[in-house]
N, C-alpha and C positions, 0 to 999 in steps of 0.2 A: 504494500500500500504506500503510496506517495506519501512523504511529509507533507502536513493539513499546512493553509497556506500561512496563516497566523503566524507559526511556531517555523516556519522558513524564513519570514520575515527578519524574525528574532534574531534568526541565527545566519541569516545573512549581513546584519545590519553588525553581528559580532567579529563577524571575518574582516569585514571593510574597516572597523573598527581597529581592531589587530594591526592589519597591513598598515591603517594609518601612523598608526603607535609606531610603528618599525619606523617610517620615516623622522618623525618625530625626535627619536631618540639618536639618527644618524644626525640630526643638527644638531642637539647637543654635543655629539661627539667629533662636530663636523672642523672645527680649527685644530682639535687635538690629534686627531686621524688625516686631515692632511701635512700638517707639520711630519710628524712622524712615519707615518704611511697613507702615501697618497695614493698608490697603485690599490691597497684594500680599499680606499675611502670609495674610489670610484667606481670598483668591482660591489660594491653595497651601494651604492646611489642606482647600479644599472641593474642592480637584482631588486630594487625597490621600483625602481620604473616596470619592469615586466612582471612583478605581481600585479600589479595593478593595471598594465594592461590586458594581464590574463583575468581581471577580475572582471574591466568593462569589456571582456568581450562575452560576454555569457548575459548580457543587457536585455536584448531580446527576448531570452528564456525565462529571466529574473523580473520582465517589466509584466510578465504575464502572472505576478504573484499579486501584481493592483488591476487586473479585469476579471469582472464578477464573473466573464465567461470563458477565462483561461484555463490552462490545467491548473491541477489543485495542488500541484508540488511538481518540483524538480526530481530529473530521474537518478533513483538512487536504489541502492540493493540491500536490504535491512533498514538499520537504523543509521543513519547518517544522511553527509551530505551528499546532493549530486559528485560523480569522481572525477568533473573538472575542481569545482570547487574546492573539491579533496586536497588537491595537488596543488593548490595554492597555500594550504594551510601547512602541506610538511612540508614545505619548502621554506616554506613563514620558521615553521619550529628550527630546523636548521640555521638555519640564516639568525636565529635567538640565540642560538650555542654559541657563536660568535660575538655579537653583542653581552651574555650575561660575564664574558671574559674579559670586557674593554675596563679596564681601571678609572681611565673617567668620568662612569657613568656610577654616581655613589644612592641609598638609600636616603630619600628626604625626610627630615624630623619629622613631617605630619605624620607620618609614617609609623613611627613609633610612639607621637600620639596618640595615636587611634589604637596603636595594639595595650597602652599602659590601661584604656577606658575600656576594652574588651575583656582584658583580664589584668586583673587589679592586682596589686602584691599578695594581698591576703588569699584570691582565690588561687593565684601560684605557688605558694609559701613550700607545699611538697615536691613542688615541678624545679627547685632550682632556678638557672638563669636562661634567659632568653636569647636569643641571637638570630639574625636578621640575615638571611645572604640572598645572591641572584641566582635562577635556575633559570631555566631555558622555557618558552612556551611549552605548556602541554605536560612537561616533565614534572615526576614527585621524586626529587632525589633525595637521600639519605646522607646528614650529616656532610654537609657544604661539599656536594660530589666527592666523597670518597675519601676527602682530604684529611679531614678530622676523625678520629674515633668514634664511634657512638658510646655517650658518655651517661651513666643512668642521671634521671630524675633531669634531665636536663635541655630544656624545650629549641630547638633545631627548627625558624621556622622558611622554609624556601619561599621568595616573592618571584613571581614571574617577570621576568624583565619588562618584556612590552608591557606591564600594570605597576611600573616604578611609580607613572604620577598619577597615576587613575585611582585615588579613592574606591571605587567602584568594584575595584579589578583585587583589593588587599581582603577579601573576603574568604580567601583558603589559609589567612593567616593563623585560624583558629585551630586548624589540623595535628599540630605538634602534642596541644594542649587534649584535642578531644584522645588521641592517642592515648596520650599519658592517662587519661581516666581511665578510658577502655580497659587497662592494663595493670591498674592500682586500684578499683572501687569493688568489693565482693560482692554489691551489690548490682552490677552491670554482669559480672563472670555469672551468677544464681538466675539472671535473668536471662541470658543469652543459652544454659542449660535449658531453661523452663521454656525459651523459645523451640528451641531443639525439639523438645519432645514434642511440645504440643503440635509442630510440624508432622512429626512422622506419625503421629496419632491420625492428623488426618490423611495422611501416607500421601506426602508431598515429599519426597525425598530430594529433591531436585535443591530445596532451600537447606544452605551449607552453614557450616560453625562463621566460612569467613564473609559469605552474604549476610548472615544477621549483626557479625561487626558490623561490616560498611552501614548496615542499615543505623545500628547503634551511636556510630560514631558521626554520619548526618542530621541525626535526633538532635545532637552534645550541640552539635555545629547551629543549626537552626534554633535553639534555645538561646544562645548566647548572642544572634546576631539579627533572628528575626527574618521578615522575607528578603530582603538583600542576598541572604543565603541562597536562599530557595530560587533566584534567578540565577544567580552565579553558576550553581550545581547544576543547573538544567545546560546552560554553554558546556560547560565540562566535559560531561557526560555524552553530549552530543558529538564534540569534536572527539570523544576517546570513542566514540563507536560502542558504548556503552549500554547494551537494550538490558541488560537485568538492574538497570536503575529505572529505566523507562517502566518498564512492569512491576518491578518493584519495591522501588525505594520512594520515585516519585509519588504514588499513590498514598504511602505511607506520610510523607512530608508535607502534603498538601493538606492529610488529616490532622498534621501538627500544625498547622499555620490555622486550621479552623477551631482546632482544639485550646487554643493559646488565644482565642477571639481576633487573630490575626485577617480583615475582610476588608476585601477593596476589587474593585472589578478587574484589575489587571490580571489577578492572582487567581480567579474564575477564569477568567478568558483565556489563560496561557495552559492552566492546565487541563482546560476541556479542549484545547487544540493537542496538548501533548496525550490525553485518549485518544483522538483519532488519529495523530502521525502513530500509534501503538503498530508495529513490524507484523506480522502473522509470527507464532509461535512454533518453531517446527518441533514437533513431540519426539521428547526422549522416550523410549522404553512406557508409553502411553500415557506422560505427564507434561505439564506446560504448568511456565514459573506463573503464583497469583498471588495478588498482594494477600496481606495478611489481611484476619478480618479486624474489625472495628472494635472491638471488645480485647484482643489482644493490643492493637496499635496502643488503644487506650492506658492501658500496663504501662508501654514503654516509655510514653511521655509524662507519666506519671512516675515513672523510678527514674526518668532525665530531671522531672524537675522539684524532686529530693534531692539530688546532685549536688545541683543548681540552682540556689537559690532564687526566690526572684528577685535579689536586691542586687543581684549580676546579671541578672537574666536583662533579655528584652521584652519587655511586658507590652500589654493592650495599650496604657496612656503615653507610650514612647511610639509605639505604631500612629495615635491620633495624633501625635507633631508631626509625625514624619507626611501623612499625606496634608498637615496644615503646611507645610513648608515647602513641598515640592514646587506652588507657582514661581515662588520666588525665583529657581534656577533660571528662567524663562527671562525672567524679568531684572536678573543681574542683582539680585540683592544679596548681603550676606546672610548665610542662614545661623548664623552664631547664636543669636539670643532673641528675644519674643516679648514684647513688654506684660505686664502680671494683668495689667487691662485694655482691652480696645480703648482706641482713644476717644470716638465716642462717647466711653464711658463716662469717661475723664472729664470732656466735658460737657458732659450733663452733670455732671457732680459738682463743676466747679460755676455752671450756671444757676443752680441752684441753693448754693453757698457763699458765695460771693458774696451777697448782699446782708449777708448774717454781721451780729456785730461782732461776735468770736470767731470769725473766717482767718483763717490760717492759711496761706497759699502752698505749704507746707504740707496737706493734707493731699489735696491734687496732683501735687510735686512725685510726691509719695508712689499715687498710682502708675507714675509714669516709668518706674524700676522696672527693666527687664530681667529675665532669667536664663542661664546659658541654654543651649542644648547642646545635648550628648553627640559626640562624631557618630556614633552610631544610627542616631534620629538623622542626622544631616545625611551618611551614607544611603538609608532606606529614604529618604527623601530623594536624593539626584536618582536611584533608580527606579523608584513609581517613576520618576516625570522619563527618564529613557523609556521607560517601556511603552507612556503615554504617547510619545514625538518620535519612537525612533521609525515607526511606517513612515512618518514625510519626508523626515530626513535621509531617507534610502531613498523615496523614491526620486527627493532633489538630488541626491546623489548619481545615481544612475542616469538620468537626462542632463546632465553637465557634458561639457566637453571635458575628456578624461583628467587632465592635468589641472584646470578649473574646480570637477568635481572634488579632487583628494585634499586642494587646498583650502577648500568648505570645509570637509571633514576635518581637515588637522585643525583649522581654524577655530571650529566647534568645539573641538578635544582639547584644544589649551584652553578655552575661557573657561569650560566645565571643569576640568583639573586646577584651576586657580582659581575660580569661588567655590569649591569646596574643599581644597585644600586651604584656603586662607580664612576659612568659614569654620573649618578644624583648629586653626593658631590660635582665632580671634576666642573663642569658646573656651580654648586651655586658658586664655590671659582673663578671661572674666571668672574663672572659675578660681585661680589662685588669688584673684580680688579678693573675691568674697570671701576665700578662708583667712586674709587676710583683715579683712575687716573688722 
């Protein structure tokens, strides 16, 4: 069955995305790569020009994902992408092996911002120290490729090069961490057992000790960061050629975003498109993978969020900032802080106090205090509004003239990677006011 046209959209709008990022990253490296090697620097400007001309030349195919009387997906075999598209993406991941090696290119403080608000000292306290390196697209390497030892209690976590400034894109940072629970909590090992049986009870033998990790350790992931997660994981997934997520991880993750009162139409729409791009199943020995049911799922997000407290967690009133704040991205404003009243409010309070004889301007003053928000809100914020915009933005993409189109895109990519990364800064420096205060 074709990928449903929705969820092609998605995941085309992440490849042009990607390749954009590539170029992106060669101008940052672009005076230090010519000084030193200019024969590389050129050989990456001309492999960045032919992805992207391999990308508008598939235009045609791709423009037929905006007419209601197109095909309903690009031609593909299982779960993935069309295999031109395919071949843009491992030539992307390649072409990142060399980029995550350039010394140039360093990790940005928001960066470890965001990971200090994700996971706080005290909820690391058992996990040791954290460390940050570059891996290559697509890759999960272990322990800064190979270099270092694997060290216990000691969180290792890979950032994918092309997501150096993409807020958006630092959402597998939580891997290391969900890891380390996986593997120290007895009560994830007692339940991952009780998963087990209750599987081959109903004689599903197909669902494995390390399927219901992965499922386990998505649970950890989506707790901690919300639906930002849950879009991340579905690109992932998609590009690893991934269908026992598609069958059953996704179904399961979708119940934790409704289980967590997590509700916005994106998160409907995306995954009733990721049912119907669902691969036909070819049957093992007369079994095909199914998600779990509803009353188990229920268990797991319930011994995730024992875990995980909610005062780490991302709760319901961090989702309600996050879609109050998404217009903002649009509209260029910072998403840092939020005053404690509409101004409105304000003044109606102060039109009707005013005239008092103990009127204090003070009072008014008062309501005008904003409140930080969390990287976390700002992150699940930039991505509701991507997933709101990213249809137009493909489709202004793809009717450009090529070199025209990519420079929209990269164009796009820095102002969103710099009001949400400065949206991040702005938010640490209101937050250490206040405990200074």
């Amino acid at each position: 069955m074709p990928m449903q046209k929705t969820f092609l959209k998605f995941m085309v709008l992440e490849l042009v995305e990607r390749v954009a990022r590539f170029r992106i990253l060669l101008g940052e490296c672009d005076e230090t790569l010519h000084a030193g090697a200019p024969v590389l620097n050129r050989s990456l400007q001309q492999e960045a020009a032919r992805l992207e001309e391999q990308l508008i030349s598939q235009k045609a195919t791709l423009n037929k994902l905006f007419s209601e009387n197109g095909a309903s997906g690009a031609r593909q075999a299982g779960f993935g992408l069309d295999p031109a598209l395919e071949a843009v993406y491992k030539r992307l991941q390649e072409l990142s092996r060399i980029l995550a090696q350039l010394k140039p290119v360093d990790i940005e403080p928001e960066t470890r911002l965001f990971l200090k608000e994700v996971l706080p000292g005290e909820l690391i306290k058992d996990a040791g120290e954290q460390s940050l390196f570059f891996s290559a697209e697509g890759e999960q390497p272990t322990a800064n490729n190979g270099l270092l030892p694997l060290l216990p209690n000691v969180l290792l976590d890979p950032l994918p090069i092309l997501q150096k400034n993409n807020p958006l894109g630092w959402m597998g940072l939580t891997s290391a961490f969900s890891q380390h629970l996986l593997e120290n909590a007895s009560s994830l090992e007692s339940l991952k057992l009780d998963l087990l049986k209750s599987e081959k009870k109903r004689h599903h033998t197909s669902v494995t000790e390390s399927l219901i990790e992965t499922l386990l350790r998505h649970a950890l992931n989506l707790r901690l960061l919300g639906p930002a997660y849950y879009f991340h994981a579905l690109a992932e997934a998609v590009f690893a050629r991934d269908e026992a997520f598609l069958h059953f991880v996704e179904p399961a993750l979708f119940f934790g975003l409704n289980h967590q009162n997590f509700s916005h139409k994106s998160l409907v729409i995306l995954h009733e498109a990721c049912e119907r791009s669902k691969p036909a199943q070819e049957k093992s020995e007369g079994e095909t993978l199914l998600p779990l049911p509803e009353e188990i799922l229920a268990n797991v997000f319930r011994a995730v969020e024992k875990l995980i407290p909610a005062k780490y967690a991302f709760q319901e009133k961090h989702m309600e900032r996050a879609i109050q704040l998404q217009e903002r991205v649009s509209q260029g404003v910072l998403l840092s802080s939020t005053p404690m009243y509409p101004v409105e409010e304000v003044g109606e309070t102060l039109r009707k106090t005013r005239d008092n004889q103990d009127f204090s301007i003070y009072a008014p003053l008062s309501m005008m205090t904003e409140y930080p928000h969390s990287p976390r809100e700002i992150v699940n914020a930039g991505w509701l509004h991507k997933i709101e915009r990213g249809p137009v933005w493909l489709y202004s993409i793809l009717n450009e003239d090529r070199q025209e189109g990519f420079e929209k895109v990269m164009e796009l990519l820095n102002y969103q990677d710099h009001l949400l990364r400065k949206s991040i800064e702005v938010s640490e420096v209101h937050r250490v006011l206040l405990c200074n205060a």
